[in-house]
N, C-alpha and C positions, 0 to 999 in steps of 0.2 A: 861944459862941452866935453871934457878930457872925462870924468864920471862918464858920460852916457857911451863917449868911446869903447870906455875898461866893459859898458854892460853888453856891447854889441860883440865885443871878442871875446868877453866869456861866452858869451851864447852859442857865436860859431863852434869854439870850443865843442863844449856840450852839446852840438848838434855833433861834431861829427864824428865827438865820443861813441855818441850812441847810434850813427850809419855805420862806424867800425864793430860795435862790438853786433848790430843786427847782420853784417855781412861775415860774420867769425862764426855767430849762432848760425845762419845760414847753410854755410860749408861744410860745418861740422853734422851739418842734419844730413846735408847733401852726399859728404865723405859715409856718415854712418848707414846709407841710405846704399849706397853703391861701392865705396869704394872700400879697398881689400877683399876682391870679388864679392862684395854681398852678405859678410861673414857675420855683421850684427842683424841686418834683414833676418837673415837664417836663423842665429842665435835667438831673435825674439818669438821666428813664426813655429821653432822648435819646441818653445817653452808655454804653447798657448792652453788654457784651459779653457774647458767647454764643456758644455751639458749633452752625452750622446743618450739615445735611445737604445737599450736595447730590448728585444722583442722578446713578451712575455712569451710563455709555453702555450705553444697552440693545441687547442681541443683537438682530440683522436675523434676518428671517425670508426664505428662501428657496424657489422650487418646485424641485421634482426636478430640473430642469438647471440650477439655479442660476442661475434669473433674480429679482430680489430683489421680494419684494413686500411687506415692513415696513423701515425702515431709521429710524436716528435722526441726528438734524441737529443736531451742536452749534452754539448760538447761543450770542451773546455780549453786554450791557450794556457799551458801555464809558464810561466817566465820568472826571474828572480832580479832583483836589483841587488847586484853584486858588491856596491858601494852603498848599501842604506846606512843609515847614519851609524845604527847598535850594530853594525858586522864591525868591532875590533878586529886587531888583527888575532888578537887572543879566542877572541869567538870563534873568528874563523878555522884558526888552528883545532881548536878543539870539536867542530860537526861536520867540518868539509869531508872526512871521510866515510863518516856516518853515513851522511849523503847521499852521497858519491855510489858507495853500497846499496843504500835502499832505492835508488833512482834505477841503477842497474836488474834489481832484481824486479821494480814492477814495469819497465820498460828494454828488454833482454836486447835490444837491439847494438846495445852498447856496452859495454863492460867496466867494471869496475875502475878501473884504470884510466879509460877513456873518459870518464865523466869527470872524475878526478882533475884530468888534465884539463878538459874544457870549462870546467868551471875556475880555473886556477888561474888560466889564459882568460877570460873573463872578466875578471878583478881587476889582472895588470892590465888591462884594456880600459877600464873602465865602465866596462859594460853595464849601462843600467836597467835593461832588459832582455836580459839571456833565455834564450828561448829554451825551454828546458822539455814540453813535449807539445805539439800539435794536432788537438782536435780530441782531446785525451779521453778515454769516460767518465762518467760521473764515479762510478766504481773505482777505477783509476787515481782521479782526482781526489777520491776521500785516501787512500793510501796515501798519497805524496804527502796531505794536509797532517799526517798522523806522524812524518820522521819528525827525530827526536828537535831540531830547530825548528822549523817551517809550523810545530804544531802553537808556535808563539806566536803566529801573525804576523801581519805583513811591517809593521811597525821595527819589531823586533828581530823579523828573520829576512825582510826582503821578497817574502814568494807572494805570486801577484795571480791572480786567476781571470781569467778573459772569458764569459760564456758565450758559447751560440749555441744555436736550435737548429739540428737536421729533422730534417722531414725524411720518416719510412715509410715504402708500403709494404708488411710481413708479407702480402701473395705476391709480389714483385706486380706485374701487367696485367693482371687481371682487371679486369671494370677501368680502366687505368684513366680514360676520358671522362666518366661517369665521376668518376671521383673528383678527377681532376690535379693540377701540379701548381706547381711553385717557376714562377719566371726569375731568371738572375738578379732581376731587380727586386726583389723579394716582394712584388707580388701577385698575390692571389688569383689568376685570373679565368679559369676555365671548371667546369665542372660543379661540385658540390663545394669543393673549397674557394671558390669565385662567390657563388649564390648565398652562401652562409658565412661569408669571409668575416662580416664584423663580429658576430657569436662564433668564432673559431680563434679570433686573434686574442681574444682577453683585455687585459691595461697592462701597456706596455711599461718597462720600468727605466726611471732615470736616473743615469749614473754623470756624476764628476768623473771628467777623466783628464789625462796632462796629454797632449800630444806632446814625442819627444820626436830626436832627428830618426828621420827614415821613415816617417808618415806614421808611425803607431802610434794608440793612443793607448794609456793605461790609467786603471783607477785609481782615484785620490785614496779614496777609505777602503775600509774592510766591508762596509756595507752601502748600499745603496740609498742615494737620499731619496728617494721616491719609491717607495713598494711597485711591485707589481701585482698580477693580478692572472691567472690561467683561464684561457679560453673554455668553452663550454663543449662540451661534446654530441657525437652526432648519433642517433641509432639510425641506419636506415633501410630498409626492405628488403636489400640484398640479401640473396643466400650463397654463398660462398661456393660450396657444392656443387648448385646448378648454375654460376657463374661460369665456375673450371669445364663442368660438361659443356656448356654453349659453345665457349671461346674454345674448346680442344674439337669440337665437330666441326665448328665454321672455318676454320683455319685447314683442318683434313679437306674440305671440300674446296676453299680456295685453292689449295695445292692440286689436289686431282684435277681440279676444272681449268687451271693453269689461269683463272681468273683476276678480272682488278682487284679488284674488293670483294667485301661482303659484311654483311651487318646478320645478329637476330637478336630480338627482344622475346622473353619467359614474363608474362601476367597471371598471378595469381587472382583469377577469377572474379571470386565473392568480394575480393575488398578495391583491386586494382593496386593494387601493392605490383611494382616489377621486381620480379627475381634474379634478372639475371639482364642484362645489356652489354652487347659482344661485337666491335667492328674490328675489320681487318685488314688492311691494304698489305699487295704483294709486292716486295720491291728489291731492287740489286743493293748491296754496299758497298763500298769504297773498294772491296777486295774480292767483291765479284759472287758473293753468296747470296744466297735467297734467304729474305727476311720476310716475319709477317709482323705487323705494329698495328699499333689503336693511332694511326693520324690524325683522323676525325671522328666525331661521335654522327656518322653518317644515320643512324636511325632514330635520332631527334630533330638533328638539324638540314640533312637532305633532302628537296622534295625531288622526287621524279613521278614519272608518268604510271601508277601501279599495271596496267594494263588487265587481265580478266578477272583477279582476284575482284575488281570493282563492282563483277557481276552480280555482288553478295547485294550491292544496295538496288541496282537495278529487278532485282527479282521480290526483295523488299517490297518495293514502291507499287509494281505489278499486283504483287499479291496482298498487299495492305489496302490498296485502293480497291481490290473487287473486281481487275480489269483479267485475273487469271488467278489459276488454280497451279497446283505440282502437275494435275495431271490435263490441261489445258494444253491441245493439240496445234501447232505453232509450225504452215508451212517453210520449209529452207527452201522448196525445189533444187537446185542442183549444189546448191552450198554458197551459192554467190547472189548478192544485189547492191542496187543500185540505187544511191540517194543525191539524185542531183545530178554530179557529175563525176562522181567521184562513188568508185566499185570497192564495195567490202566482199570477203570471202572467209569460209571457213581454210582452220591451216589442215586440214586433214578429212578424209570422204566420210560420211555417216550414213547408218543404214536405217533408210528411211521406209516408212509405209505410206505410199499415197505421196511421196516427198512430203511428211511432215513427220514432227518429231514431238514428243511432250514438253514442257517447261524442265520440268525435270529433267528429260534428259539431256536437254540442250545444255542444261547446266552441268551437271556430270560430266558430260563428253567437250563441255566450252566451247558451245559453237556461237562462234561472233552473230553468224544469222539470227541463231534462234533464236536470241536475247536481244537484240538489236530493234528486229523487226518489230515488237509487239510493244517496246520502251515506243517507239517510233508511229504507231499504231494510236497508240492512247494519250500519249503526252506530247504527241505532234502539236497540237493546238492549246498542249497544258504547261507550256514550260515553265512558268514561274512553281507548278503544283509537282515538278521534278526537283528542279533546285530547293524548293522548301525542304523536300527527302531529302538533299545535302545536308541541308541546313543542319537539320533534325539529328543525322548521323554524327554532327560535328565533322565532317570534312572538307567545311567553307572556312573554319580561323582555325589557332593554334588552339591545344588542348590546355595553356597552361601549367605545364608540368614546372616544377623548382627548380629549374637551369636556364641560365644564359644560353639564349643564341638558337630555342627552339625555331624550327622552319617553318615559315609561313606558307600554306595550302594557294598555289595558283588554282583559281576557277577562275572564267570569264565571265565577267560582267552580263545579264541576261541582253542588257540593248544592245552587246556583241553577239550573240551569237546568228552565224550565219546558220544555212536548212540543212546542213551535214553536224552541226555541232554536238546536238542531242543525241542520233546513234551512237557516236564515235566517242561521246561520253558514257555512253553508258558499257560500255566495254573495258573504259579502264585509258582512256588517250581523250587529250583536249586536256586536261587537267591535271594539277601536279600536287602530290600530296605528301608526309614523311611514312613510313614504315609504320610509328608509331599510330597513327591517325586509322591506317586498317587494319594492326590491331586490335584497336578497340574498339570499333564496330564487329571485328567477329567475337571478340569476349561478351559484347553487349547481347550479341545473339546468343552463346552459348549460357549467360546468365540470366536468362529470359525474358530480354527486352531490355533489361535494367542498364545503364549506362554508367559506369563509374567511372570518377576523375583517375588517370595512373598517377601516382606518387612514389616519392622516392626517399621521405624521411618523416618517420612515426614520432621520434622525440628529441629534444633538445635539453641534454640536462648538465647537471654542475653537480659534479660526482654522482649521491645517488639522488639528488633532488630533482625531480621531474620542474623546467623552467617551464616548455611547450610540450603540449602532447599534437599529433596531427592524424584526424579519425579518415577511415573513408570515408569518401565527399561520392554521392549520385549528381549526375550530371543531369538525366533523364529520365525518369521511374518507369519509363515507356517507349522505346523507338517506334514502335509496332504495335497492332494486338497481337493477345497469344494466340488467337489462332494464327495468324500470319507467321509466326518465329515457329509454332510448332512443326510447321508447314516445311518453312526454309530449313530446320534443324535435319529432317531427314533426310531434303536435297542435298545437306553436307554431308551426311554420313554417306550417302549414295556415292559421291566423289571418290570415298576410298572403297565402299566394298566391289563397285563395280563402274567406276567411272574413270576420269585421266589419272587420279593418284591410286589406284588399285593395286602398285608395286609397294605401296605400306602399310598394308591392312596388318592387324596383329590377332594373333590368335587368345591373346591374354587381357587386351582391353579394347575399347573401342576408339574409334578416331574420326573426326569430321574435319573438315577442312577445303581449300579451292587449290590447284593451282594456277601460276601466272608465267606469260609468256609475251614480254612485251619488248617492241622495238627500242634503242636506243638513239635519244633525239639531240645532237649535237650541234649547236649554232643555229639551232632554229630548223634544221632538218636532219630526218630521222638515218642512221645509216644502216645500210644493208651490211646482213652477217655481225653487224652487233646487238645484244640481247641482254634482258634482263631478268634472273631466272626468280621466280619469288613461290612460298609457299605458304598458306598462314591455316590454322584452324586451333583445335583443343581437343584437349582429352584431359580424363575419361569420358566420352563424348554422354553415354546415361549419367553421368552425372559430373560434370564438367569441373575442373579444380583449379588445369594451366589452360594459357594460351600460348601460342607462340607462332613469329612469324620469321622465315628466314627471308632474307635477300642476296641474290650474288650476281655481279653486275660486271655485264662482259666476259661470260667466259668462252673459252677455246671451243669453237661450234667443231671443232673437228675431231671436239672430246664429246662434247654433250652440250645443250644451251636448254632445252625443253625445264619449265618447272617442275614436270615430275620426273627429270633425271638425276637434276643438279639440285633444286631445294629442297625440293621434297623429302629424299632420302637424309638429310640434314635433319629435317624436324624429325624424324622416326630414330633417328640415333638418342639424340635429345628426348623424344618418350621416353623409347624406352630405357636409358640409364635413368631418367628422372620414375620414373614406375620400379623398378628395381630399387631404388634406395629410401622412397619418399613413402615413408610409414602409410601415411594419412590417406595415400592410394589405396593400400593393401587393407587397410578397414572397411573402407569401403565395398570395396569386393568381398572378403569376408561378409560383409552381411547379405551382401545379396548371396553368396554361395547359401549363409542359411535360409533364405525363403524361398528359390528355388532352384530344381535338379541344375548341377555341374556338368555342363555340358563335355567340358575337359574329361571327366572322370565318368562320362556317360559311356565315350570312347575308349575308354582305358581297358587295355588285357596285360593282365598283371600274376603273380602270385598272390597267395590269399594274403598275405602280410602287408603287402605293398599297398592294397586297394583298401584295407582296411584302416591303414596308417593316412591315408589321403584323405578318404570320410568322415574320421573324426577331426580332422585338419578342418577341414569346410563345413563340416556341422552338418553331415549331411546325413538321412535315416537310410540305413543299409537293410535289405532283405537275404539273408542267408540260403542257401539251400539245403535241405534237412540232412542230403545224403553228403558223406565225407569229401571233403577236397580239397585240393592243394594250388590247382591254377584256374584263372576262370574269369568270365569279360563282364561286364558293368551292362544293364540296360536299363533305361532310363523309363518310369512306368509310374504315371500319376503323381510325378511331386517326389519318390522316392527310387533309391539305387535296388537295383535286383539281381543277384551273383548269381548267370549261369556257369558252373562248370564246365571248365573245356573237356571233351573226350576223342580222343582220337583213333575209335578202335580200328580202321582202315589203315593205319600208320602210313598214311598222306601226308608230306611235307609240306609246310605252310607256306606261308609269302612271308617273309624276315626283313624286307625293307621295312624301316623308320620304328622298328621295334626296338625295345632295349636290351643292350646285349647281353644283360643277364638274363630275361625272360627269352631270347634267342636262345642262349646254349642250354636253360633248362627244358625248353621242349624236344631241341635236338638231341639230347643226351636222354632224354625218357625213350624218344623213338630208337635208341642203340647206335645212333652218328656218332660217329668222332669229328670234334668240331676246331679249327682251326680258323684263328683269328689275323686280319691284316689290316694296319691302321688304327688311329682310335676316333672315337667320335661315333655317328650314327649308321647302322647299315643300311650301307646303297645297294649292293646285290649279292647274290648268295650261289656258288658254284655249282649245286644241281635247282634246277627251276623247281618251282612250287607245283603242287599237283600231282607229284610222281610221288610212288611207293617207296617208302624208307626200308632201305636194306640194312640190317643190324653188319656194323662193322666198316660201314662205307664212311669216308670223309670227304663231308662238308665244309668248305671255306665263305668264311663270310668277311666281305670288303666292307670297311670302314672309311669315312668321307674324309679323315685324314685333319678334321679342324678340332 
């Protein structure tokens, strides 16, 4: 009994040994856990190691010639642990000033003295990650690596290097949505850098790192235990050149039009490669100035109502089906009708025979009637044989292109449409399409009939190893027959020689194109005095190379709102810089100058020097005239130039407007004038009128237009 006693109070014993020492272990977890404010918590969450990622070198992005317009910038942290184990105090005495010196000299913001002190204060701090520069270069970074400690590694000397990757774009905002950015959270998400994000990012590299107190972390080794791996790069169809032209015209023209916005797309023709994509919004800043920015890539991903430009497919449909000609005679009577219950009108009077008007020129002049009516006429009872020409044109889905977030084309459903919907579509309203979508139904036109996919990226490579090539893609080998496009082709070029855009004809190339003038439709109804001004065609229209369409949405009707005040003039800046610089133009014409007479140079009254220097220029066969000469005009005669001699034996003073004012003061000075010039630039008028008898000694002034 007394044994079994001694074994129950040992037990208790050893039970409440071990409830003491489980409630000591307890406390002491508890105390280490929380108390002394938290100081071993800290101490441990200070000391934790982990595996971070850092992000490989992202693929540049390139235009078609390979001028860079994304690039990434390794940058560097670098810091020192001022107590590594090999900084004696003896070490230290003997490079801190060394240092101290070279740190000054590749980072001047400091001086010698100062770095000195900060690193010295440093030590006696403890410091084990002295921040020594932030965000440094790589150029930078290899100097530091090279003073006389620091080139011993991190082991031996303490210096610790931290990379990251900035993203540049060398043209600052140019294509800026097209390309695309970088979100704070590092990533990818708009643009070409969104779309191509995985072949841009690379293998990312894994490093050891200690976080220490104050949230930094730094790495274990001198290298990395996971390689990495550099993303791949982009070529893409951009040209740089006629990017800068688009975005410096449309931005001019949102400021003058006091406009929202405004977008325009450049297509190179033959392959559907885009050159150039340009949007704009107008806006106040923080401090009250006027900005323009790429907010949105409004000409991929906007759809709106295009309004007349839509007339290109309307007239299409007409003239492909056989139901009319260009020169098919198409009554308006007074400019207004009536479908239902609801009255269309033309915006402006047309001068009619019989009140009716051609195909053609309904179209030139964009009379809602004339196109309206005969769409309405033939396809009244053929609507699914209308919408299939949607179809056909691609302006019922997205085109496709290699970007996030392209805009999908509103048409309605055929078993929606109510007895107004077909006019009212075929004008360009009822339906909502993006910028891009028309386009390239008028490229499609201008490449005769042929439909190419737009694209925006030729190759994908890994330095110079081609990974992916990307060819032009036809969509449609045929919108139309050729006779139908040969048809519509000239209705385009009509539009500028003598139609609504007749204020951009060019005397050096040629130009086709619509313009567009349509309501803005806000919460489901459209409002008055807002407007969307749009222009789209190509040139060189004989033999077509660009596209381009502008848009500018909402502008100050009290400046101008019409397409051919506001877009139009937009794409004719954009010609013509883009014809002035783009070789591949001037060859073209160059050949035609050699097969037949220069019309330019048919016109021309020059000295003999000048006209002969311009015919050899153009390859053109000059006819002389036997007897001696010095000045003398150009006529145009079977295919070849023919110099007649100017003679002025009446000494009758000429007409000097738009003449050049060398060839001005050499015929005034042959006739014995004294000539006296004001302004520079071209002569606008001349002090004694033309027609009258040149008195030797009398002085002539001729005014100059001053630009």
């Amino acid at each position: 009994m007394k044994a079994k006693t001694n074994v129950i109070v040992r037990s208790y014993i050893i039970f409440g040994l071990f409830v003491l020492s489980s409630i000591m272990i307890l406390g002491r977890i508890v105390f280490l856990q929380f108390g002394d404010n938290g100081y071993w918590k800290k101490k441990s969450e200070s000391q934790t190691l982990i595996y971070k990622r850092i992000e490989a070198e992202r693929g540049n992005i390139y235009t078609y010639d390979q001028r860079t317009l994304a690039t990434t910038l390794p940058t560097f942290d670098l810091r020192m642990d001022t107590r590594a184990d090999a900084l004696t105090d003896t070490v230290w005495s003997q490079y801190i000033d060394s240092i101290a010196q070279g740190l000054s000299q590749i980072f001047p913001s400091k001086s010698h003295a100062q770095y000195r002190e900060s690193l010295d204060s440093a030590r006696k701090s403890n410091n084990r990650y002295f921040l020594i520069a932030k965000k440094a270069t790589f150029l930078e970074t290899r100097q530091v690596r090279n003073l006389p400690l620091f080139k011993k590694g991190k082991i031996k000397s303490g210096y610790i290097e931290i990379q990251d990757n900035t993203r540049l774009k060398p043209f600052g905002n140019l294509a800026e949505r097209t390309i695309g950015y970088v979100r704070d959270s590092g990533r990818y998400k708009k643009g070409l850098e969104g779309r191509y994000d995985v072949e841009l990012s690379g293998e990312n590299k894994i490093v050891l790192m200690e976080k220490v107190s104050g949230g930094v972390f730094l790495p274990v080794n001198d290298e990395s235990d996971f390689g990495s791996k550099p993303g791949y790069d982009l070529v893409t169809t951009l040209d740089i050149k006629i990017q800068d032209i688009t975005q410096s015209s449309l931005i001019n023209s949102v400021r003058k039009f006091e406009a929202d916005r405004g977008c325009a797309i450049v297509m190179h023709i033959p392959t559907g490669q885009i050159r150039a994509i340009a949007n704009v919004k107008r806006s106040i800043d923080k401090e009250g100035n006027l900005t323009f920015e790429e907010a949105e890539n409004y000409a991929l991903q906007t759809t709106t109502e295009p309004g007349s430009v839509m007339k290109l497919a309307s007239v299409l449909a007409l003239i492909d089906e056989g139901y009319c000609e260009a020169q098919t005679m198409i009554p308006i009577g007074n400019g207004k009708i009536k479908y239902y219950d609801r009255e269309m009108k033309d915006d402006h009077s047309l001068k009619t025979k019989n009140g009716a008007i051609s195909l053609k020129t309904a179209f030139q002049e964009s009379s809602n009637v004339g196109i309206s009516s005969p769409v309405f006429k033939y396809f009244g009872g053929k609507k699914q044989d209308f919408y299939t020409y949607l179809e056909k044109f691609n302006l019922t889905k997205p085109l496709g292109i290699a970007l996030k977030g392209e805009g999908t084309p509103v048409v309605p459903a055929l078993k929606k449409w109510s007895g107004v919907t077909l006019p009212w579509l075929s004008i360009g309203y009822g339906l909502q399409v993006t910028p891009l979508q028309i386009l390239n139904l008028y490229a499609a036109v201008a490449n005769g009939g042929k439909m190419m996919k737009p694209y925006l990226v030729t190759q994908i490579k890994d330095n110079d190893q081609i990974i992916e090539s990307f060819e032009p893609e036809v969509i449609q080998e045929e919108i139309c027959k050729p006779t139908t496009i040969a048809q519509v082709k000239t209705m385009l070029e009509s539009v500028i020689d003598s139609g609504t855009a007749n204020n951009i004809s060019s005397n050096f190339y040629k130009i086709a194109g619509k313009t567009g003038t349509s309501l803005v439709a806000e919460k489901g109804k459209y409002q008055q005095g807002k407007y969307q001004s749009t222009f789209v065609g190509y040139f060189p229209s004989d033999k077509p190379l660009y596209a381009c369409i502008v848009v500018i949405h909402k502008p100050n009707t009290a400046i101008g709102y019409y397409g051919r005040e506001v877009a139009a003039p937009v794409f004719k800046d954009i010609a013509d810089r883009i014809f002035y610089t783009d070789i591949n133009i001037h060859s073209t014409l160059e050949e035609r100058f050699a097969e037949q007479t220069n019309i330019f140079i048919a016109k021309y009254t020059s000295v003999k020097e000048d006209i002969l220097a311009l015919a050899k220029f153009f390859k053109s066969k000059v006819i002389e005239p036997e007897q001696p000469y010095h000045y003398a005009q150009v006529i145009a005669n079977q295919g070849k130039l023919v110099l007649k001699p100017m003679v002025n034996e009446r000494k009758i003073i000429p007409n000097f407007k738009d003449m050049a004012l060398k060839d001005a003061i050499f015929i005034a000075e042959s006739l014995g004038l004294n000539v006296q010039v004001k302004g520079i630039g071209k002569i606008i008028s001349q002090s004694i009128p033309p027609g009258q008898k040149a008195l030797r000694g009398d002085i002539i002034t001729l005014q100059l237009n001053n630009l």
